[in-house]
C-alpha positions in Angstrom: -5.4 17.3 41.3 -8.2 15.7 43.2 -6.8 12.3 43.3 -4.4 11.2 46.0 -2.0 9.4 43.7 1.6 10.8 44.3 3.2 11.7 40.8 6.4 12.7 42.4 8.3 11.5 39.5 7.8 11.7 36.0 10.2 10.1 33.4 9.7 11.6 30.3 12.4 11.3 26.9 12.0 13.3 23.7 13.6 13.4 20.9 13.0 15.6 17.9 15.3 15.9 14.5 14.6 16.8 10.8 16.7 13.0 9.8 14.6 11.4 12.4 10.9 10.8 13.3 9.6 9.4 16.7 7.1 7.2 16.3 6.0 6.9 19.3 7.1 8.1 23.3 6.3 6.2 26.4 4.9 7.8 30.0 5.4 6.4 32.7 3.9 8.0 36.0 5.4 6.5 38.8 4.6 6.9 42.7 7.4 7.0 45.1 6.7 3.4 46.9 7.5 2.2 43.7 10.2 3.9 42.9 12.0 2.5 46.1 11.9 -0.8 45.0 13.2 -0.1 41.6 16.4 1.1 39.7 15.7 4.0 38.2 17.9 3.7 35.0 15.9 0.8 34.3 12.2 2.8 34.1 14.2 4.9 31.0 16.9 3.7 29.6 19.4 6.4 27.4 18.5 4.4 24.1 14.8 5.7 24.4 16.5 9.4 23.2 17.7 7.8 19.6 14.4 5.8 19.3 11.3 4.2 20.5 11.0 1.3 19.0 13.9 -1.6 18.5 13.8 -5.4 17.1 14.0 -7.8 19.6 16.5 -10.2 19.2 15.0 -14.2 18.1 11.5 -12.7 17.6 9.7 -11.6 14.2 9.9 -8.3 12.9 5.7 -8.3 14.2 7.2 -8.2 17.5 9.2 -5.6 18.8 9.9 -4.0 22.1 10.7 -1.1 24.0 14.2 -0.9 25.0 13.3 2.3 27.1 11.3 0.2 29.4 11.5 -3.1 31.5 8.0 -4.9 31.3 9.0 -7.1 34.3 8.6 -4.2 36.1 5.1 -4.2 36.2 4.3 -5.9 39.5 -24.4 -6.7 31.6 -23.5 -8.4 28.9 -25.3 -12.4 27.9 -21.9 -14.3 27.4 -22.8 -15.9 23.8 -21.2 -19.4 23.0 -18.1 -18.5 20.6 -18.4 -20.2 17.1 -16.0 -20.0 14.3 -17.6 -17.2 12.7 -16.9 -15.2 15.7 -13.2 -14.7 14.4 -13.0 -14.8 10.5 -15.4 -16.0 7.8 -12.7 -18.6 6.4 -10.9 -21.3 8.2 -7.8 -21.4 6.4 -5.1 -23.6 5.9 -2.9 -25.9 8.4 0.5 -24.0 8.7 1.6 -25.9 12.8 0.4 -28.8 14.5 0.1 -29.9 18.3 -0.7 -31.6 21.4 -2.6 -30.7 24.4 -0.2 -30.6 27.3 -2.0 -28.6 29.9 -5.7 -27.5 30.8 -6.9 -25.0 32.7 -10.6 -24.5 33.2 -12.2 -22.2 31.7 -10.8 -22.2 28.6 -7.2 -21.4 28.0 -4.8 -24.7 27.0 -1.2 -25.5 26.5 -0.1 -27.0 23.7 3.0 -28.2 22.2 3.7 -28.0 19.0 5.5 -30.5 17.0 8.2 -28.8 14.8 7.9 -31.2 12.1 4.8 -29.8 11.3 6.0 -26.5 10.6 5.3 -24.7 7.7 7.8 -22.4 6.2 8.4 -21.2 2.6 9.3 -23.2 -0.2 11.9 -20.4 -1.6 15.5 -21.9 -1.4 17.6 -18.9 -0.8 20.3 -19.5 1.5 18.8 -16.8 4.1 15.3 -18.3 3.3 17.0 -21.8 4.6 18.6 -20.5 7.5 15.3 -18.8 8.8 13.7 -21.9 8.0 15.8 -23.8 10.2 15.3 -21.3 13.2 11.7 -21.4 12.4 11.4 -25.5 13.3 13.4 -25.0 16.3 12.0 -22.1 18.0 8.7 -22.4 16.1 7.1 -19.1 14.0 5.1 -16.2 15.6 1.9 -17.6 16.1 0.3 -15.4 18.5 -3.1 -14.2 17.0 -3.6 -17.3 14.8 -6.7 -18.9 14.6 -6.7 -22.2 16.0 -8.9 -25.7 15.4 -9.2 -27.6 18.9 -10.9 -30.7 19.3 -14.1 -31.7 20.7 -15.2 -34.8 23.2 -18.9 -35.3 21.5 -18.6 -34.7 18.6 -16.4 -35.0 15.2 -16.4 -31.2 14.9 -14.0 -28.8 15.9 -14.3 -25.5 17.9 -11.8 -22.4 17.4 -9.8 -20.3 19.3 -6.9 -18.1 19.7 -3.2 -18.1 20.2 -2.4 -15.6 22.9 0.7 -16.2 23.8 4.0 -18.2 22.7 7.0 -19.4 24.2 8.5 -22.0 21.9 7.6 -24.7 21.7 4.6 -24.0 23.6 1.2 -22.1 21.9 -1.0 -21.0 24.4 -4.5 -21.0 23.1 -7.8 -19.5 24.4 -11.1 -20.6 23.6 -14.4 -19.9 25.4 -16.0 -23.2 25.0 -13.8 -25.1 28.1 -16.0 -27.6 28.2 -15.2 -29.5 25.1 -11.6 -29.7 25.5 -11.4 -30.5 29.1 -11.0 -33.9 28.5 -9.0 -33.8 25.5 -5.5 -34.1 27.1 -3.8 -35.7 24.5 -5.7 -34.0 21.8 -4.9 -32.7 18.5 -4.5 -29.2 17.3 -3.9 -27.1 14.4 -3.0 -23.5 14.0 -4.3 -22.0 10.9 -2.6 -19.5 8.5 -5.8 -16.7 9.3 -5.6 -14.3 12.4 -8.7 -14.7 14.8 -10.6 -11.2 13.8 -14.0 -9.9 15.5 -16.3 -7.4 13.5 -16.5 -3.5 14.3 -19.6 -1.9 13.4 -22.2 0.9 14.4 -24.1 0.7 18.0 -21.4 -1.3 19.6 -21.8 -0.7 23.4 -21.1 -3.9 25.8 -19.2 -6.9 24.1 -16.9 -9.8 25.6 -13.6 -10.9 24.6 -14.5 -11.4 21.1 -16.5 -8.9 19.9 -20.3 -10.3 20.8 -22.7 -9.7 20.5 -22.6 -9.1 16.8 -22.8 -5.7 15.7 -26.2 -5.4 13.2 -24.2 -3.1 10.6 -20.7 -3.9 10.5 -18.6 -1.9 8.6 -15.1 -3.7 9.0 -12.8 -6.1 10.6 -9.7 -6.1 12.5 -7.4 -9.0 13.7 -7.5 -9.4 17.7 -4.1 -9.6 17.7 -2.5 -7.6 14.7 1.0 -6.4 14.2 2.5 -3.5 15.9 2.2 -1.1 13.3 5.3 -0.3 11.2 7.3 2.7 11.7 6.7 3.7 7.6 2.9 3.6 8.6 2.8 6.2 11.3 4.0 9.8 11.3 5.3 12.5 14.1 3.2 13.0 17.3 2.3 16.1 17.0 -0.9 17.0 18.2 -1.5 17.0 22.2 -4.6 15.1 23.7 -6.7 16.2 26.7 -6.6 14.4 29.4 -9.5 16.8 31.6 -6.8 16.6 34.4 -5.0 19.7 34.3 -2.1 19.2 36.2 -1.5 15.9 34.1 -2.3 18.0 30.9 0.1 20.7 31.8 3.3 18.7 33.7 2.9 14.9 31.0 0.6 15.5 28.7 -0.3 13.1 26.3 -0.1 13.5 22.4 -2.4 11.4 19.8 -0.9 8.1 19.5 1.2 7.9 22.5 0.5 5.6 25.3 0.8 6.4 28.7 0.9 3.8 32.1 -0.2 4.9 35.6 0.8 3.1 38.4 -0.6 3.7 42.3 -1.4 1.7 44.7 -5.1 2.4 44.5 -7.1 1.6 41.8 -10.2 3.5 42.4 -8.1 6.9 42.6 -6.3 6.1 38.9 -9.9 5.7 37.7 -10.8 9.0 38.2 -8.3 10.4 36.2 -9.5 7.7 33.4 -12.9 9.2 33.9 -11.7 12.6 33.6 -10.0 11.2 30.2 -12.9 9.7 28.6 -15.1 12.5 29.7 -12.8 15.1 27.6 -13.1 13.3 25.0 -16.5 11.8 24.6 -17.0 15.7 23.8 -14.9 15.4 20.7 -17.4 14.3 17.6 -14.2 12.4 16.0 -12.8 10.4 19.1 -14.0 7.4 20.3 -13.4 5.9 23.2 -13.1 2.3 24.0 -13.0 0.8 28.5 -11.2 -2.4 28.4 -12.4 -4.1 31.7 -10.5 -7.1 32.6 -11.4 -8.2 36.4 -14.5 -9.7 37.0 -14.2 -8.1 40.4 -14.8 -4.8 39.4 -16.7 -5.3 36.6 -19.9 -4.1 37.7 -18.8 -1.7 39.1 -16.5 0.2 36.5 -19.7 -0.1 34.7 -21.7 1.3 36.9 -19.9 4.3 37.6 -19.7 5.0 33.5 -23.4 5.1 33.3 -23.5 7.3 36.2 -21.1 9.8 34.5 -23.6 9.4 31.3 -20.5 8.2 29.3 -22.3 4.7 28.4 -23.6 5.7 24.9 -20.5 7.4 23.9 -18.1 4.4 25.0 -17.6 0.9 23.6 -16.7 -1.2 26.7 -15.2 -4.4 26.9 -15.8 -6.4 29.1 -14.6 -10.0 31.0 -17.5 -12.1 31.1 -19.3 -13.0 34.4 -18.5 -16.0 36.6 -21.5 -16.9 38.4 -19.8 -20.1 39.6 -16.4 -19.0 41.2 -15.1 -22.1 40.8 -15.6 -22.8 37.2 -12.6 -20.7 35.6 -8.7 -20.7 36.8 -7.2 -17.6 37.5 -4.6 -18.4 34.8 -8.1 -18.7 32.7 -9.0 -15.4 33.2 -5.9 -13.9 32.8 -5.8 -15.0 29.6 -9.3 -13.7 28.9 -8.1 -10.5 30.7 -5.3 -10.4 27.5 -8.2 -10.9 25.2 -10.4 -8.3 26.1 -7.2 -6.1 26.0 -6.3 -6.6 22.5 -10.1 -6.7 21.3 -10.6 -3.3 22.8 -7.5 -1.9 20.7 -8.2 -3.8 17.5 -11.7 -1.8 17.5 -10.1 1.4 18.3 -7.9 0.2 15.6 -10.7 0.0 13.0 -11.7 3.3 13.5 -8.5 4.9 13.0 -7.6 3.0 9.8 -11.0 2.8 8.7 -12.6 5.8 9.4 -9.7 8.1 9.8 -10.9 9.0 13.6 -9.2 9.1 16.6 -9.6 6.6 19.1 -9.0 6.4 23.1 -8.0 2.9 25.1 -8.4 2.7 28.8 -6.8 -0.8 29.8 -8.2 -1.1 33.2 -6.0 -3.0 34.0 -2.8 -4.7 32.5 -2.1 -7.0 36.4 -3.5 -10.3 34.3 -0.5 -9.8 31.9 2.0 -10.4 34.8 -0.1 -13.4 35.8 -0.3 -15.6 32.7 3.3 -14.6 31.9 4.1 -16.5 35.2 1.8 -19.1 34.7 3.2 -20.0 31.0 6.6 -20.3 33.0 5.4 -22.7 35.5 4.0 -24.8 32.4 7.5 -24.6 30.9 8.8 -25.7 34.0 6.3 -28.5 34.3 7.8 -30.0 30.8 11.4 -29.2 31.1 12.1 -29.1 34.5 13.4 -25.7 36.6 16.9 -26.1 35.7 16.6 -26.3 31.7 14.2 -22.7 32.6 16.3 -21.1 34.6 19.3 -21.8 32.1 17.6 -20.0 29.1 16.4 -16.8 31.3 20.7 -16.3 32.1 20.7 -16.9 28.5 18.5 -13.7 27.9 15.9 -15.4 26.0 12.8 -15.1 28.5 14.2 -11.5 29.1 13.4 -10.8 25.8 10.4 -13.1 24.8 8.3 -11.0 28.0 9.4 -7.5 26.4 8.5 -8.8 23.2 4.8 -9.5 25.5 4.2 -6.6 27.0 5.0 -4.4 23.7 2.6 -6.8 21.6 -0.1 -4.5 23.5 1.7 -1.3 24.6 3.1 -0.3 20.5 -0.4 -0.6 19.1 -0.7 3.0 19.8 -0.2 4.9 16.9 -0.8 8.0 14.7 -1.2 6.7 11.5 0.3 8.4 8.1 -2.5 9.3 5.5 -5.5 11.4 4.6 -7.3 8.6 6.5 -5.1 7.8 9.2 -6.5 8.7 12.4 -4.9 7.6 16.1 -4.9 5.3 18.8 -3.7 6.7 22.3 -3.7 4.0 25.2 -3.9 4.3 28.8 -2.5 1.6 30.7 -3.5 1.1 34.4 -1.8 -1.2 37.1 
C-alpha cells in the first residue's frame, strides 16, 4: 500500500443465515490516533451481527440508523441562479408553515415552524390520532421537502430545500441568500413535493442541485429520498474493486456497501479514492459519481481527476466557488456541503433504479456534517436556552435525532432487488 495511512485496525461484522438477509454492512477503517481517543465497543456494537439496519426511536420509518455505529464519532463550473424548476416541475401543496428565526449568509435559514399548521391525515383511527398528536408536537419528517421562501423585491417566492430537522426547527437551504436576508420575520411554507434535480446523459460538472441542466434527461430523483427499504434490496453478494490490493484482499468492499476512511491526511485517503474510481471507470456498467464539498480543495480534486483522465468518465459534484470570502458562513457552506452530498447519491441513485447499473460515490468529505449538526444546536440553544438543550440530549433525544443524520446519507447505499436493480456503493472520507 502506497499510502501512508495506518489501517492497524479494521472492524468488520458479518452475518449470513438462510432466515435472514443483510442488507447492508458498514467498514470502518480506523487509524490508531483515533482509536486512542475512542471506545472501541462503540465503533461496532454486538447488535450489528443480528442486523444492519434498526428504527430509530421518535423518528419516521424514512429515517433509520445504524445501531452498529456512533455518528458523533466522526470528529469550473458557472454557478447558475436556482429557480423553482431546478427541483420539480410542480409546486405542490402547503402541508407546514413557519417563521424565519435565523440567517446565515449564503443561503441556509432557520425556521420555526408553527405546529398549528401541521398537516396530518384526516383518517380517525385511534393509532392515526395518536400519531397525529406526536406529529404537531415534534413536527413530521420534513427533510427533503420543497420549500417556498419569501422575497424583499418582489411578491414572488424563491425555493429551496429542507436539509435538516430538529423539531420544531426546519433548516432550509436556498442558493439565492440575497432575497431572504432581510426577511427575518418572514413567512414560509414547506410543500408536500421533495426538491428533485434531473439526471441525464453528458453530465460532467454540476453544483448542489444538479446545474447546469442536462440537454437529454432521462429521469429524476429526490435530493433527499428515503433510505431504501430492506424488501427493496437483496444480499451483498458480489465484491467491488477497489484497485488497492491490500484493501481489496484484507476489507474489501461488496456492491452496495458503504465504506468510511478515516486519517489524518486527506491527500493520502485520496489516493486510494483515485485508485477506486480508476478500477472502475474501466467497467462499461459502473458509474462513478466525486462529491466535492470544500471549496478549499476544490480545484484541486479536480485537477488531479483530469490529470488521471478520469473527467469524462466521472460526474462530479461540486461546491460552488466563493470569490468573495466573506460572502457565505461556514454554517452556509456546510449546508451546501450536505447538498452536494445527497445530490451526488440521488444521481448515482438514478442510475441504479433507472438503468439497472451500478454506481460508485466518493463523498470527499463528510467534516461539514459534524459542522452544521453543531451549528443547528447552537440555534436551538439560541431559542430555548442551554439548559432546556442539554436536558433533552440526557433524555436521548439528540443522541438519536444525529444518528438518525448521519444514516440519512450513509444507508442510501444499496443493492437493489430486480432485473433492473443495479447498486450504489459509497465511500465516505473524513
Amino acid at each position: 500500500l502506497r499510502s501512508r495511512i495506518n489501517y492497524s485496525a479494521i472492524f468488520r461484522k458479518q452475518y449470513n443465515n438462510k432466515n435472514m438477509r443483510l442488507s447492508s454492512s458498514s467498514l470502518v477503517v480506523a487509524n490508531v490516533a483515533l482509536l486512542t481517543k475512542l471506545d472501541c465497543s462503540q465503533a461496532w456494537s454486538s447488535s450489528a451481527a443480528l442486523s444492519s439496519r434498526t428504527l430509530l426511536s421518535g423518528q419516521s420509518n424514512a429515517r433509520r440508523g445504524y445501531n452498529n455505529f456512533q455518528a458523533r464519532n466522526f470528529a469550473s463550473v458557472k454557478d447558475d441562479i436556482v429557480t423553482s424548476s431546478s427541483f420539480s416541475e410542480t409546486e405542490g401543496e402547503s402541508i407546514a408553515k413557519g417563521n424565519i428565526v435565523s440567517y446565515f449568509a449564503g443561503g441556509l435559514t432557520a425556521v420555526k415552524l408553527e405546529s398549528d399548521t401541521v398537516s396530518t391525515t384526516k383518517t380517525t383511527t385511534p393509532k392515526v390520532k395518536k400519531d397525529n398528536e406526536k406529529k404537531k408536537e415534534t413536527g413530521d419528517d420534513f427533510v427533503g421537502r420543497l420549500v417556498k421562501l419569501p422575497n424583499n423585491d418582489n411578491d414572488d417566492s424563491h425555493y429551496g430545500v429542507v436539509i435538516a430537522q430538529r423539531p420544531p426547527i426546519a433548516f432550509v437551504y436556498s442558493a439565492r441568500d440575497s432575497d431572504v436576508e432581510d426577511n427575518s420575520n418572514g413567512a414560509v411554507e414547506i410543500m408536500d413535493t421533495m426538491a428533485k434535480i434531473s439526471v441525464g446523459d453528458n453530465m460532467s460538472i454540476v453544483n448542489a442541485f444538479g446545474q447546469p441542466s442536462v440537454e437529454v434527461e432521462w429521469g429524476s430523483r429526490a435530493i433527499f429520498s428515503p433510505i431504501p427499504k430492506v424488501s427493496d434490496i437483496s444480499l451483498i453478494n458480489e465484491p467491488m474493486l477497489t484497485g488497492t490490493t491490500m484493501v481489496d484482499v484484507l476489507a474489501p468492499i461488496g456492491k452496495g456497501q458503504n465504506m468510511l476512511l478515516i486519517g489524518s491526511d486527506l491527500s493520502q485517503m485520496r489516493d486510494i479514492t483515485s485508485n477506486f474510481v480508476k478500477a472502475q471507470s474501466e467497467v462499461v456498467t459502473t458509474q462513478c459519481i466525486y462529491a466535492i464539498t470544500s471549496q478549499d480543495d476544490r480545484d484541486a480534486i479536480i485537477k488531479n481527476l483530469e490529470q488521471d483522465g478520469l473527467l469524462e468518465s466521472t460526474i462530479i459534484v461540486a461546491v460552488r466557488k466563493d470569490d468573495d470570502e466573506s460572502s457565505s458562513s461556514e454554517t452556509s457552506k456546510a449546508a451546501e456541503a450536505i447538498t452536494v452530498a445527497s445530490t451526488a447519491c440521488a444521481i448515482a441513485e438514478s442510475f441504479a433504479k433507472d438503468k439497472g447499473q451500478d454506481a460508485v460515490v466518493i463523498i470527499d468529505n463528510i467534516d461539514y456534517h459534524k459542522k452544521l449538526w453543531d451549528e443547528t444546536t447552537r440555534t436551538l440553544v439560541d431559542i430555548w436556552g442551554i439548559d432546556a438543550v442539554v436536558a433533552a440530549d440526557r433524555e436521548g433525544g439528540a443522541s438519536s435525532e444525529m444518528r438518525a443524520f448521519y444514516s440519512a446519507l450513509i444507508q442510501r447505499a444499496a443493492n437493489y432487488k430486480g432485473d433492473n436493480g443495479g447498486s450504489v456503493t459509497l465511500a465516505l472520507m473524513t
